[in-house]
C-alpha angles and dihedrals in degrees: 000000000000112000136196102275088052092059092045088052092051098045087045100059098036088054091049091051095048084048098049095041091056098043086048083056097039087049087039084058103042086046092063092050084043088117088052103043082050100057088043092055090039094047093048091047095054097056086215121149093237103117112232126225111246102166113217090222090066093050085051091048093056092044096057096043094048079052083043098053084045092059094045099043078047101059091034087051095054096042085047097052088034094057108031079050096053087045095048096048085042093057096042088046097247092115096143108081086036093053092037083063101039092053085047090057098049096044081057097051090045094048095044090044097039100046088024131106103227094199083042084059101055135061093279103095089039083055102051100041089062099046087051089055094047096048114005086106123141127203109251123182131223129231111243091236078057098050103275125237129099115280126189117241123199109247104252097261090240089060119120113220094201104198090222094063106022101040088062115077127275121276091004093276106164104197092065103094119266116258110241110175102190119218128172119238108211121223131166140181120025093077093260093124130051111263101273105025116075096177145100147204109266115167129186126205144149091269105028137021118198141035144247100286107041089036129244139268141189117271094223092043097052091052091051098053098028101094122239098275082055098051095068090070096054092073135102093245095043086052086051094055093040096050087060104039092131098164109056137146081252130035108167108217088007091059106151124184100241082072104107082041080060095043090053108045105040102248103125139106121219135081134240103233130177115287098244091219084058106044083050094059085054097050074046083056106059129062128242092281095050094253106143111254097182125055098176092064108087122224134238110281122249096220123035085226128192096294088075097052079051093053086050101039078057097036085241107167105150109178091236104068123101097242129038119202100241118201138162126340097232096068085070096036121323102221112050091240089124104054098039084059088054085053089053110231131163109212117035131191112200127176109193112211094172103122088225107185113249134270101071124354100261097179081062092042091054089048092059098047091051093049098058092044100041093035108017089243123155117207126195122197110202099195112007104156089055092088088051107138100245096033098097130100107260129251113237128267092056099187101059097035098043098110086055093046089056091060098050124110131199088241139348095220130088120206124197151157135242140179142192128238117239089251084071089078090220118135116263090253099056105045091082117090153174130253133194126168116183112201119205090240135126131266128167101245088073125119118282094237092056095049095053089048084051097054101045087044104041088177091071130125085024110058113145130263076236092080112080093163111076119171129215090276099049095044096043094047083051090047099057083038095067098047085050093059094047087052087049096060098035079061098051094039097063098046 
């Protein structure tokens, strides 16, 4: 028999150690903004005039971790009631009510996880949807009674952006370069990944979809035999969320331990997509005109049920399985070096948006490890430090503008060498190549109007992915950012 002080003691403690456990990663995260929470402490207790840097990413973040805790105390909250209800009227005999609402509950869980999209559930359709309104734009040219010029007009928000027709050029113009948006395919288990890293390359284009080591398909194939829900995936602006689908309930060598939170409680970026090894068994599968030769083979299902959020709740990403949850690109490597290396080109233009945390560039420094392990490429940096923050020649006057000279760098623009091994098949005289890498950073040659932006807002040109919510002045400072640093390598590349 169980009585009443027994089950006091046990909530109590379950509900101590939840609590615990949530305060010790509350206090771990604080502790590693510690520098920032301080200077903001610091700046508002002076009463000086100096602005101080808040970024608007660390308010989001603990926003979303205070919605975050709700969810989870939530859940825990409503399996707790629910089960110390059903064991007291069980022991007092009054089982009926408490088993009528469990089974409740479990008859909802199993509806929603059994008729329910898992990936329609999460922040993925929110996320690309949004993308889709900021970007999704098309040139459009006016007629001269008009006006005249090129104008850019929104996609009609029912419009399909098959990757197969809107990721080649336009036009067909083959000599525009091909669109590769670069994703990560987690797997875990089986040895097939480093220790660490549990991801691997998965690339989407207009022609292919996969990556060396999950295989490749066609792009028009995999949209004929994906259903409906997964076609949705398989579409430009779908590629663009995906491939930046930074917080995920896996992130490969950017595993953090808030993933399975994530997982629970739907705040999480990423897609489940068909596994290309797989897809290429059912095109196997069917004769020459389509008709299906193998029963025994199972289809792609229609809805990614409750089975996938498990496999994500226990990091469960075995290689057989006929759909890999695919996230960012930057849990595999954040710049694209390496696939453009894969791809074999000679002269490659990178800007690195990654925020990296000074000193070195590390997102750079990974590529180039990867390269050499995963390709046998060797890359050579000529001046690296040169884009240091706190190299470059300070602006006058010093004393008011010493917080922006500190964050100046000599250029923002890293040059480098590569070359090719000899596995690569390629002659002697083409496996040499060209490498810049353009980092959003400061220098003092910018335009007047960034740097002023830059020193009443020290957080730029750092702010983080967090913030979904730029304003004009925000938008418009990365935009011309942006422009700066092409022209930037446009300038070092022709000395």
């Amino acid at each position: 028999m169980l009585g009443g002080a027994g089950f006091g003691v046990g909530v109590s403690g379950s509900v101590a150690t939840a609590l615990l456990t949530f305060l010790a990663s509350l206090a771990s995260l604080l502790w590693r903004k510690r520098k920032t929470i301080k200077d903001t402490v610091s700046g508002s207790a002076s009463g000086g005039s100096r602005t101080v840097a808040v970024p608007n990413g660390l308010l989001q973040q603990l926003l979303v971790i205070a919605s975050v805790a709700v969810l989870v105390l939530s859940w825990l909250m409503l399996f707790g009631v629910t089960t110390i209800g059903t064991a007291t009227d069980l022991n007092l005999g009054h089982h009926r009510p408490s088993l009528l609402l469990a089974g409740l509950v479990v008859a909802l869980v199993a509806f929603v996880g059994g008729f329910f999209d898992e990936t329609s559930l999460s922040l993925h359709p929110f996320y690309r949807r949004r993308l889709a309104s900021a970007f999704s734009t098309r040139a459009v040219t006016v007629p001269a009674e008009r006006g005249g010029g090129t104008v850019a007009v929104p996609y009609h928000r029912r419009e399909r952006t098959t990757l197969s027709t809107y990721a080649r050029p336009a036009g067909g113009r083959r000599e525009f370069p091909e669109f590769v948006f670069a994703a990560a395919a987690n797997l875990t288990g089986e040895d097939r990944t480093p220790p660490g890293l549990t991801a691997v390359s998965f690339t989407m284009g207009a022609d292919w979809v996969g990556g060396p080591d999950v295989g490749w398909v066609r792009t028009e194939d995999l949209e004929h035999l994906a259903p409906p829900r997964l076609k949705r995936d398989l579409t430009v602006q779908a590629a663009v969320a995906i491939s930046g689908a930074a917080v995920a309930s896996a992130m490969g060598r950017m595993s953090r331990w808030y993933q399975i939170v994530l997982a629970l409680s739907g705040v999480r970026l990423g897609a489940w997509l068909p596994h290309p090894v797989f897809v290429d068994k059912m095109r196997q599968a069917r004769d020459q005109q389509g008709k299906l030769t193998d029963w025994t083979l199972p289809g792609l299902p229609r809805v990614r049920r409750a089975t996938y959020l498990l496999r994500e709740l226990f990091n469960l990403h075995p290689y057989e399985e006929r759909l890999l949850l695919v996230t960012d690109g930057g849990h595999y490597e954040n710049l694209g070096i390496v696939e453009a290396l894969r791809r074999r080109c000679t002269t490659i233009y990178c800007v690195d948006g990654g925020g990296d945390s000074p000193p070195t560039a590390p997102g750079l420094a990974q590529a180039m490890a990867l390269a050499e392990t995963e390709l046998g490429v060797r890359i050579h940096l000529d001046r690296p430090f040169d884009s240091e923050p706190g190299g470059g020649q300070g602006l006058d006057p010093a004393a008011p503008l010493a917080a922006l000279n500190a964050a100046l760098s000599k250029s923002p623009v890293i040059t480098g060498t590569f070359r090719y091994p000899a596995a690569s098949g390629l002659p002697e005289s083409a496996r040499g190549g060209h490498l810049y890498v353009a980092k959003a950073s400061l220098w003092p040659q910018m335009p007047y109007e960034l740097l002023s932006y830059a020193a009443q807002h020290p957080v730029f040109p750092h702010d983080s992915t967090g913030d979904q919510w730029f304003d004009d002045g925000q938008f418009t400072a990365y935009t011309q950012l942006g422009r700066e640093l092409g022209k930037q390598i446009r300038r070092v590349h022709d000395l």
